[in-house]
FIMI-19646 format. One record per residue: residue number from 1; chain; residue in one letter; x, y, z of N, C-alpha, C in turn. Coordinates in pm, whole numbers, plus 50000, padded with zeros to 5 digits. Layout:
BEGIN
<NUM,A,a,<X,Y,Z>,<X,Y,Z>,<X,Y,Z>>
...
! end
This chain:
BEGIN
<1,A,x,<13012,74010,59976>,<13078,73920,60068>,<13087,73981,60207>>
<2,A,x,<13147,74118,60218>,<13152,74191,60339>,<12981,74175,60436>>
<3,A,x,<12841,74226,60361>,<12766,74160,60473>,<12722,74067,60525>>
<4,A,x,<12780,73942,60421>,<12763,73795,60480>,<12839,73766,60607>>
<5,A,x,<13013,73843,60507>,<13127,73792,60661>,<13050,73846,60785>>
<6,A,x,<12997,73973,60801>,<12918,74029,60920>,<12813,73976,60991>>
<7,A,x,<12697,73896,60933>,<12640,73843,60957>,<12683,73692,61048>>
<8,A,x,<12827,73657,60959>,<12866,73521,61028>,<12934,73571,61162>>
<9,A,x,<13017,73649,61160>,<13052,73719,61275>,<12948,73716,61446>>
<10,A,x,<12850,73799,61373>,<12762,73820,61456>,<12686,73670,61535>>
<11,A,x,<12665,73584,61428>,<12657,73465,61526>,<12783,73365,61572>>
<12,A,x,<12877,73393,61539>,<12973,73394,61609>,<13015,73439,61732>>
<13,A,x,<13017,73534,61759>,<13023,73599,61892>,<12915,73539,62007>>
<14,A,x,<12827,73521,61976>,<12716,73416,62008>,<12763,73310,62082>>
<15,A,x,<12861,73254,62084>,<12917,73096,62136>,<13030,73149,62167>>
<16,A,x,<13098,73305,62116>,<13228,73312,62197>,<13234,73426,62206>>
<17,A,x,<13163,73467,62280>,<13127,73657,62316>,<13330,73680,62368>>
<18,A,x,<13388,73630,62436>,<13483,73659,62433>,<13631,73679,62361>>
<19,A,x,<13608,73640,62211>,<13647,73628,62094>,<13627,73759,62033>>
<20,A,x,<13658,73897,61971>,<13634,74038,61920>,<13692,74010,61798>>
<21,A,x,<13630,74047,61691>,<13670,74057,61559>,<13649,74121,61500>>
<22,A,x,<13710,74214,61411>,<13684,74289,61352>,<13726,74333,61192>>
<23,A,x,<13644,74340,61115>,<13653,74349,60981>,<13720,74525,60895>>
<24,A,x,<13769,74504,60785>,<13811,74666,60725>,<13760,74552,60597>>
<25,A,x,<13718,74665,60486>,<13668,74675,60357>,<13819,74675,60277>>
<26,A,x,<13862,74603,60220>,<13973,74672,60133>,<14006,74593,60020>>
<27,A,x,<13916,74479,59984>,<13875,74420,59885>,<13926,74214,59861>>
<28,A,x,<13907,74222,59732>,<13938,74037,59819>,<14091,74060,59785>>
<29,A,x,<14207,74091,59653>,<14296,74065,59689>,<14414,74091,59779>>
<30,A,x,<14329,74207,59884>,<14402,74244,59982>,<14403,74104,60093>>
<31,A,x,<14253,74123,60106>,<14203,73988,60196>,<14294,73852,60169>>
<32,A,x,<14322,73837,60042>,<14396,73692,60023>,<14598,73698,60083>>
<33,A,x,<14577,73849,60004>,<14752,73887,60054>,<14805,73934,60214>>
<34,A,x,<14702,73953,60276>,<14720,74011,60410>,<14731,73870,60487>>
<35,A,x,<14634,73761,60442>,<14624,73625,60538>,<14741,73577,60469>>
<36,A,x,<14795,73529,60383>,<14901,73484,60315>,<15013,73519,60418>>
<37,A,x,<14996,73658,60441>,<15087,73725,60526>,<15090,73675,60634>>
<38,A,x,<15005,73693,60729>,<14944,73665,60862>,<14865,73778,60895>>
<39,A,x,<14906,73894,60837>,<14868,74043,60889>,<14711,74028,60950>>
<40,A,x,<14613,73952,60873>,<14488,73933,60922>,<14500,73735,60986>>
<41,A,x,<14385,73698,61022>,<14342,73613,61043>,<14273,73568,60939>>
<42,A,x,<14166,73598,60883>,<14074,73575,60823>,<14035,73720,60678>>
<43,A,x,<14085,73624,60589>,<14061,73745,60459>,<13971,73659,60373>>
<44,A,x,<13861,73741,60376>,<13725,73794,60285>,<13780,73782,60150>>
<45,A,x,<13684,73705,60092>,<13748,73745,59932>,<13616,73649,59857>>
<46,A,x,<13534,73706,59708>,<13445,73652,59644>,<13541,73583,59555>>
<47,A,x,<13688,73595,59561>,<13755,73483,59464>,<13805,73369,59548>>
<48,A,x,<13812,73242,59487>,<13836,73120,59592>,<13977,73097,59549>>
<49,A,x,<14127,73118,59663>,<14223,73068,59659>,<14248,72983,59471>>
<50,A,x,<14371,73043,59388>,<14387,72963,59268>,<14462,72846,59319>>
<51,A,x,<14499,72721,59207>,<14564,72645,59240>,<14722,72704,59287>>
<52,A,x,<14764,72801,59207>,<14913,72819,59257>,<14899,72920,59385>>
<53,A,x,<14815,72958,59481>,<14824,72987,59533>,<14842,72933,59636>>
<54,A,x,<14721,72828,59666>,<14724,72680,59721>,<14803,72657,59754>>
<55,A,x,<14930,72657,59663>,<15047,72581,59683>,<15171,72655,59724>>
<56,A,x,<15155,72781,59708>,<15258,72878,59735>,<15261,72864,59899>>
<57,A,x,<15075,72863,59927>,<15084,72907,60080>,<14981,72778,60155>>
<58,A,x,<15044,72693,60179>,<15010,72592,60198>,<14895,72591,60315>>
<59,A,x,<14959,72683,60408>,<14864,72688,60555>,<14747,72766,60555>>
<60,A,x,<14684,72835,60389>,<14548,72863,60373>,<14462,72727,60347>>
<61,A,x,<14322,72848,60398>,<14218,72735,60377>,<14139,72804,60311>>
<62,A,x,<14048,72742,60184>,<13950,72809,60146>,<13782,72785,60259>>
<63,A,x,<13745,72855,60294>,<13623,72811,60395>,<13533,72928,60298>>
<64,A,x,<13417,72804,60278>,<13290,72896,60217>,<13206,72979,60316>>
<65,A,x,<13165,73067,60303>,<13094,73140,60398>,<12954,73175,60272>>
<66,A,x,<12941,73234,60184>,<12862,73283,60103>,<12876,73276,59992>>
<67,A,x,<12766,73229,59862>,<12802,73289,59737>,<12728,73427,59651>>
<68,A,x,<12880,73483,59642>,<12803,73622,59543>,<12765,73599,59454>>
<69,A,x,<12744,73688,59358>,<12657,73739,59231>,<12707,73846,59228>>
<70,A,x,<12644,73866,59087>,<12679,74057,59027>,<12536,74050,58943>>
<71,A,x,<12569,74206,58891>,<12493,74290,58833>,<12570,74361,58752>>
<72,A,x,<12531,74362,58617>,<12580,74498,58541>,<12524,74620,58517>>
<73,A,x,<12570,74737,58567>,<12446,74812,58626>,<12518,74955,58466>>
<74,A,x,<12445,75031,58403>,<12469,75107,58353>,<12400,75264,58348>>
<75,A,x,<12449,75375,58339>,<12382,75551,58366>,<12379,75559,58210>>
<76,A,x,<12276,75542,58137>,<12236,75612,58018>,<12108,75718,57991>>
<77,A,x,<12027,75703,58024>,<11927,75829,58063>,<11828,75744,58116>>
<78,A,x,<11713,75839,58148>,<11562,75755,58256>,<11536,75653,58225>>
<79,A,x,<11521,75682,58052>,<11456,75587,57997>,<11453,75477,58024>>
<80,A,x,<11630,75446,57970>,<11699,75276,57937>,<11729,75221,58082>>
<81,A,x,<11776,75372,58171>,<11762,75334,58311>,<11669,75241,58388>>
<82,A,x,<11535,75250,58319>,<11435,75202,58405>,<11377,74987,58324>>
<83,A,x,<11482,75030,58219>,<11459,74893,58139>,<11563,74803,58194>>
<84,A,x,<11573,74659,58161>,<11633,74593,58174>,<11721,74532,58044>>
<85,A,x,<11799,74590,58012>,<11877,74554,57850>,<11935,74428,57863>>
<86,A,x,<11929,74402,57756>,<11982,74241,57752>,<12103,74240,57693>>
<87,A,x,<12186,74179,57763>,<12310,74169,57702>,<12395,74015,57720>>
<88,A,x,<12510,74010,57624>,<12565,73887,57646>,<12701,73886,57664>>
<89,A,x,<12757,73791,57656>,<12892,73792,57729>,<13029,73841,57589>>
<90,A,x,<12951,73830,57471>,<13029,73866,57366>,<12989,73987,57366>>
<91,A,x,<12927,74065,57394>,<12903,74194,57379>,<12912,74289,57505>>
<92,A,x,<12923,74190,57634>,<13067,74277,57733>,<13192,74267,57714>>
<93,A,x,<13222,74182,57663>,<13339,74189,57558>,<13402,74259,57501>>
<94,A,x,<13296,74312,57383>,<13300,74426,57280>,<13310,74539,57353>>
<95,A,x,<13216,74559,57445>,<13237,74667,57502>,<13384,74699,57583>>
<96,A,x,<13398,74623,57665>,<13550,74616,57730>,<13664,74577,57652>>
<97,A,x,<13636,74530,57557>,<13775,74560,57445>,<13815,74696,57347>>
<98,A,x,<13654,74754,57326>,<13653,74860,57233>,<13584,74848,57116>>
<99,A,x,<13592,74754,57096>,<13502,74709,56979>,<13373,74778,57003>>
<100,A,x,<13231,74767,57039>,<13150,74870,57109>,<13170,74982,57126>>
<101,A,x,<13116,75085,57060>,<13172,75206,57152>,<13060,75299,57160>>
<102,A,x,<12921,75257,57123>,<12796,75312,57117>,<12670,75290,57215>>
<103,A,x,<12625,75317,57260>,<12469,75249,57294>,<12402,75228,57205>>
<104,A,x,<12393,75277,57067>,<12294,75275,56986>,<12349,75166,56843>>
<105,A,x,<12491,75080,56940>,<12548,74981,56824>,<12460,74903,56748>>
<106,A,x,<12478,74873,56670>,<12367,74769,56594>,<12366,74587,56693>>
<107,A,x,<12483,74579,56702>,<12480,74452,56778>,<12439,74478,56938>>
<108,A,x,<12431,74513,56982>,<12351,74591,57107>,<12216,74578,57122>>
<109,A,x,<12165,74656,56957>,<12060,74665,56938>,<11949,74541,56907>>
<110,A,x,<11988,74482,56855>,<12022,74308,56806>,<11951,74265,56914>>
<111,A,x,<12013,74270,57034>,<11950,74191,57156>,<11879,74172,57223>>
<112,A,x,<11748,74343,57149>,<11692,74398,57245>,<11530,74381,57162>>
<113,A,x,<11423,74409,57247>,<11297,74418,57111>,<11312,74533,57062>>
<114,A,x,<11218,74512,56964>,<11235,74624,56866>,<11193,74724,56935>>
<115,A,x,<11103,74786,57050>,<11061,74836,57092>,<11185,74939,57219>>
<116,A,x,<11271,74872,57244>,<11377,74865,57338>,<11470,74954,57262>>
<117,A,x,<11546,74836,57140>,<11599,74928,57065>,<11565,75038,56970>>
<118,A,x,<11450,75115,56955>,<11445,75182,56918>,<11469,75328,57004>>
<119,A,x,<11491,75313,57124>,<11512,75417,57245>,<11672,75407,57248>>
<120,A,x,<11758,75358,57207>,<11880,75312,57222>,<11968,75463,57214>>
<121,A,x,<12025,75544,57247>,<12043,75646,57226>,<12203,75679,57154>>
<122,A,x,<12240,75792,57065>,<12332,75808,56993>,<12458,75848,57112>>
<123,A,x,<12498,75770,57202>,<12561,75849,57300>,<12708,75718,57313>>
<124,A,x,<12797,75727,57374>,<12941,75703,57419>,<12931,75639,57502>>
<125,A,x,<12999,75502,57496>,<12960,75366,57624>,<13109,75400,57666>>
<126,A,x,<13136,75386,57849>,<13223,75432,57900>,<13240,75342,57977>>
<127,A,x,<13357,75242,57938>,<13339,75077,58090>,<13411,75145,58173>>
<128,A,x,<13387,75104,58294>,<13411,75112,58437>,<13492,74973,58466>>
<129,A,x,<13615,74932,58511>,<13626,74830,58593>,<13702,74850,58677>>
<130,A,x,<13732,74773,58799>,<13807,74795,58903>,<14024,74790,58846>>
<131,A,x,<14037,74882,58957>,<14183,74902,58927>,<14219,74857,59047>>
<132,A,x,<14170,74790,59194>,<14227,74718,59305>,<14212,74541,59248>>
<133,A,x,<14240,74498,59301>,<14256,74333,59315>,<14150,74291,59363>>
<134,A,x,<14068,74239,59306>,<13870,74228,59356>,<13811,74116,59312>>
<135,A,x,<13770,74061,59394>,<13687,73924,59366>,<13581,73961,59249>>
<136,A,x,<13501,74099,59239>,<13406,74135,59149>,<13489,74087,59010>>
<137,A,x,<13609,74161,58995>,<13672,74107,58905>,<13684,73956,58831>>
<138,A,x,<13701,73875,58947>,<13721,73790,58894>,<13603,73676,58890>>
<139,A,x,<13493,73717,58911>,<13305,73675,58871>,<13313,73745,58755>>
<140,A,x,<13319,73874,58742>,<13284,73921,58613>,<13387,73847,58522>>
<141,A,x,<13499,73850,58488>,<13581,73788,58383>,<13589,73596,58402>>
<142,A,x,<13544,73573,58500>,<13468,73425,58499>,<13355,73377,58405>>
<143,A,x,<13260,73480,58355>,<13187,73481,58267>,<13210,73462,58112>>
<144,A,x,<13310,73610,58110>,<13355,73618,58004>,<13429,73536,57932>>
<145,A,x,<13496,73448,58052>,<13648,73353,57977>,<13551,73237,57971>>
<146,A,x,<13427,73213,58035>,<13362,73091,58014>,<13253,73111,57861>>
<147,A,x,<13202,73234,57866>,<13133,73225,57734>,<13182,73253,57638>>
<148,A,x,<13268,73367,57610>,<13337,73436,57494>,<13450,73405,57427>>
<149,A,x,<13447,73371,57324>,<13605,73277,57275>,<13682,73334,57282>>
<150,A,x,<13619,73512,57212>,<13776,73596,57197>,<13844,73600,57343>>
<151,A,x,<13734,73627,57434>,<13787,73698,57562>,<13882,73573,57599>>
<152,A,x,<13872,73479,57606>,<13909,73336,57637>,<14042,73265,57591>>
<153,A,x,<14045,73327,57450>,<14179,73316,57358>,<14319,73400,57380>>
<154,A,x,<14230,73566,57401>,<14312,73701,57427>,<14340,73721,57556>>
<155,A,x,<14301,73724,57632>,<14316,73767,57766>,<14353,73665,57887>>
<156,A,x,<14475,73679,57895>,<14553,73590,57946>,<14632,73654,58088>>
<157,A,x,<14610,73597,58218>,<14469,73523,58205>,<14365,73571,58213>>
<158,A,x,<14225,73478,58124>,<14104,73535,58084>,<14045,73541,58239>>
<159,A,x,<14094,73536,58359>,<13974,73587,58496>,<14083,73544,58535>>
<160,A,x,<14044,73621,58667>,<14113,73659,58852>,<14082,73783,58894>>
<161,A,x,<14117,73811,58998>,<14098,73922,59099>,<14142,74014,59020>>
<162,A,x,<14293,73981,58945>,<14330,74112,58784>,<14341,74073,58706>>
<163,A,x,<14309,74111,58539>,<14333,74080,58438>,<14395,74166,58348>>
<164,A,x,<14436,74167,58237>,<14505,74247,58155>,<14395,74316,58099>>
<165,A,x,<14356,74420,58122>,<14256,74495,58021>,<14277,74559,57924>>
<166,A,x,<14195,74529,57848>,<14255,74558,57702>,<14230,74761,57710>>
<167,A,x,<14296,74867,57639>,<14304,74984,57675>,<14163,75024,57539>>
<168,A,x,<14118,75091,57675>,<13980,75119,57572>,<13975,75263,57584>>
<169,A,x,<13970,75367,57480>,<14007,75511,57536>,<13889,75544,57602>>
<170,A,x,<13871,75643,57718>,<13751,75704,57771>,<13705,75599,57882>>
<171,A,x,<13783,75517,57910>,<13736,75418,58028>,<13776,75443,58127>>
<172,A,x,<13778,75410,58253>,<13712,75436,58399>,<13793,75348,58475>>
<173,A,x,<13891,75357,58571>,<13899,75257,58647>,<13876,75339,58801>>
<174,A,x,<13818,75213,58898>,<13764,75263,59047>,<13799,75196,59121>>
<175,A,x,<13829,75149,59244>,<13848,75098,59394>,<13714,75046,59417>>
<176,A,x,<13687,74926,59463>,<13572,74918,59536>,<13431,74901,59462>>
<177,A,x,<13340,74822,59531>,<13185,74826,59461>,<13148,75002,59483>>
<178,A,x,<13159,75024,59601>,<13123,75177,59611>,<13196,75277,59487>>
<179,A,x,<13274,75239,59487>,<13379,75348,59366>,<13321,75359,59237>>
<180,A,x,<13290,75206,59239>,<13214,75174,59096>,<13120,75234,59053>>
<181,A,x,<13028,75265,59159>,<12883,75344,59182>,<12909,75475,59161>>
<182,A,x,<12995,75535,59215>,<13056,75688,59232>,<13145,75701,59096>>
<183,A,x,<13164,75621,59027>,<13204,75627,58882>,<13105,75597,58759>>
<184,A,x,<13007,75554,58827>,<12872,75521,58713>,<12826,75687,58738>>
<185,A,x,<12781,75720,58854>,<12723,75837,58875>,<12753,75946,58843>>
<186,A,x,<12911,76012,58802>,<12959,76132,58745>,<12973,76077,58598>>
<187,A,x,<12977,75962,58564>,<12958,75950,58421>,<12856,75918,58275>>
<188,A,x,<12805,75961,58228>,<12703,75949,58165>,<12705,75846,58068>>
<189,A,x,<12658,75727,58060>,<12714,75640,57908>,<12788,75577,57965>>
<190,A,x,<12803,75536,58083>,<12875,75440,58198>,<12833,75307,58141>>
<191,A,x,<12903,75217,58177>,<12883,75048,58223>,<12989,74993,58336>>
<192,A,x,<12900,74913,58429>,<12985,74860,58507>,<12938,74734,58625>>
<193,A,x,<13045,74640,58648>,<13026,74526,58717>,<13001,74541,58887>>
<194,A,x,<12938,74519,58903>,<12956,74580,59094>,<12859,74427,59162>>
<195,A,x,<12898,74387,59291>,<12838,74323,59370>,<12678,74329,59428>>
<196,A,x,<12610,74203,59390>,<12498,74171,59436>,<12488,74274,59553>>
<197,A,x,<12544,74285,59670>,<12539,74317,59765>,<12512,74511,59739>>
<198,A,x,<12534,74520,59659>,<12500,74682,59620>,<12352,74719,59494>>
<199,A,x,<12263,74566,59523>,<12190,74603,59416>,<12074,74741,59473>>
<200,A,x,<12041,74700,59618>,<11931,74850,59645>,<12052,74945,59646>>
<201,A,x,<12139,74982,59648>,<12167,75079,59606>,<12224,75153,59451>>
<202,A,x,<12211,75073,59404>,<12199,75078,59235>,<12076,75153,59181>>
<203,A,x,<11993,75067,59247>,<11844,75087,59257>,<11832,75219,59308>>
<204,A,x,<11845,75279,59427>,<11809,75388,59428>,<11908,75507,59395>>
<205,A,x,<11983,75479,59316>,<12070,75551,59215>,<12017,75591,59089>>
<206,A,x,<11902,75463,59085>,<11833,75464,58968>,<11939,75438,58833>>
<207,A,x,<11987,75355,58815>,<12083,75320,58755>,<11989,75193,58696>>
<208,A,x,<12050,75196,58559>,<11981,75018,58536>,<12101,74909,58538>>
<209,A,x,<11988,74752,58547>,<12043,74627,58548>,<12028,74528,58476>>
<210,A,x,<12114,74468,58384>,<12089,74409,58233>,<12055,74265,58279>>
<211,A,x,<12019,74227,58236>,<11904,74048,58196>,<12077,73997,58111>>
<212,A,x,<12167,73895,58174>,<12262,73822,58087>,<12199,73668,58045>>
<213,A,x,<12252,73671,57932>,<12297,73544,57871>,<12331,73456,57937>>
<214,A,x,<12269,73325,57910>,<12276,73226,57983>,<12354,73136,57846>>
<215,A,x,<12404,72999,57875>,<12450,72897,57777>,<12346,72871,57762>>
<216,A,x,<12173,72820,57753>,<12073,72821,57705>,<12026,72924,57557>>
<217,A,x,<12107,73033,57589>,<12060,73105,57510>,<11978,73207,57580>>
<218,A,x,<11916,73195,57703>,<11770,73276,57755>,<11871,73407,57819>>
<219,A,x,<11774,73509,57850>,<11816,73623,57927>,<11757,73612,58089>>
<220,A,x,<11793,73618,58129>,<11821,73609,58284>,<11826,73700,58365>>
<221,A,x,<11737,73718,58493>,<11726,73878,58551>,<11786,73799,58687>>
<222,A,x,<11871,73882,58798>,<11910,73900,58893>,<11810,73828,58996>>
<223,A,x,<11768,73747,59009>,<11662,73691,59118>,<11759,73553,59227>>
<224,A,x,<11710,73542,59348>,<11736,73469,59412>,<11760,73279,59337>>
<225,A,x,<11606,73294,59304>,<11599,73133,59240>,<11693,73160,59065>>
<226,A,x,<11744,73241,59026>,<11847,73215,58887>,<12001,73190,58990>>
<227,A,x,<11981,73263,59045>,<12130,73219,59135>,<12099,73132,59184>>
<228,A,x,<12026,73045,59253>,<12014,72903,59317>,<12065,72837,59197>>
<229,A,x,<11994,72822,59081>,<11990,72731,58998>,<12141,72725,58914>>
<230,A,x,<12239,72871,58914>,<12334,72889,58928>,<12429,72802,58977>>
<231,A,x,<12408,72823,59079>,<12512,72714,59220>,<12476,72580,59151>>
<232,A,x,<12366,72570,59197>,<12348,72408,59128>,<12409,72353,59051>>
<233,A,x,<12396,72410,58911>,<12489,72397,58838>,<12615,72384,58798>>
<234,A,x,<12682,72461,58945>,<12834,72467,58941>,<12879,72358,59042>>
<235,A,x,<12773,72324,59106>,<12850,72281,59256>,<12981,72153,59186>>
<236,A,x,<12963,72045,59093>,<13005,71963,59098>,<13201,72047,58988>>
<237,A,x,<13180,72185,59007>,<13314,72169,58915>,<13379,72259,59050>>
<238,A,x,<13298,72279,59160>,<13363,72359,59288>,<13471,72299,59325>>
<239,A,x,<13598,72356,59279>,<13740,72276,59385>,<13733,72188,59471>>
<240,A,x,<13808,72088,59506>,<13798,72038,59609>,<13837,72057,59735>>
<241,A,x,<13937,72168,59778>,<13980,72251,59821>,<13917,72367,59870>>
! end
């Protein structure tokens, strides 16, 4: 979201060079609580205003500027690094509940060709999620509460900027898409949700990026035209607001 807001900025200034604005990184639910406030003008955020927020603070506006995406990016060795694992929304699940606690799980393995899973390695899956108030957050558990029953049933509520995470021992919490990265990277057997906007640098982290589950059933890689077709799909349940 941060290099879109920049980008809009920049042609902004364009028609009102005398207008200065200036942006800080500090995530979306700062962005939502600081304008709420007044403290900012304009707060950044990949989560769109909830209904009770709406209503708490009447004199926000939701204004679209961009839509994100994610990536689930994971540090398991070169190998799996350089593959694209397939995974689904019941089995980020598993993993972020505890249930999972392998790379080399059988249901993991399940998802993958035989060829894939047979590289699967005997090693310790370690989730990563954010411990600030983050729009990533609440895309990633947007998924989950839309595909996964358990996640959907248990986790209340199942998405927002925070959710109740279930306590998984050996897990990770970070600040920030950057944090996220800097917590995949000292940890080996990592998983974690981070912003489109950080995929070349994932990439040259050399980190891998999993193919999700679609309601089709198909696996799905990170491309421009799957996110078009994305939006598409959503536009008609987009708030009206």
């Amino acid at each position: 979201m941060y290099p879109a807001f920049n980008i809009w900025i920049a042609n902004f200034s364009q028609y009102y060079p005398n207008i200065m604005i200036t942006t800080d990184n500090k995530g979306s639910g700062t962005g939502i609580s600081e304008a709420a406030a007044g403290t900012v003008n304009i707060g950044a955020s990949d989560a769109y205003l909830t209904p009770a927020q709406v209503h708490a603070n009447p004199g926000l506006l939701n204004i679209p500027l961009a839509v994100s995406a994610q990536q689930i990016n994971y540090n398991v060795n070169p190998t799996i690094n350089a593959l694209h694992l397939n995974m689904s929304a019941t089995i980020l699940t598993e993993i972020y509940n505890g249930t999972i606690t392998n790379w080399n799980d059988s249901r993991l393995a399940a998802l993958q060709s035989p060829n894939v899973a047979a590289e699967l390695p005997n090693m310790p899956i370690v989730p990563i999620h954010r411990m600030d108030s983050s729009g990533d957050t609440s895309i990633f558990t947007h998924y989950l509460c839309a595909a996964d029953a358990w996640w959907n049933e248990t986790i209340n509520p199942c998405f927002g900027t925070t959710v109740p995470w279930p306590a998984v021992p050996g897990e990770l919490q970070e600040s920030g898409n950057a944090g996220m990265l800097t917590g995949l990277s000292t940890t080996p057997g990592g998983i974690a949700y981070v912003g489109i906007s950080y995929l070349n640098t994932a990439k040259q982290l050399k980190f891998g990026y999993a193919d999700l589950q679609n309601r089709a059933g198909n696996f799905v890689a990170i491309t421009a035209a799957n996110i078009q077709a994305a939006v598409n799909a959503r536009l008609a349940s987009v708030p009206t607001n």
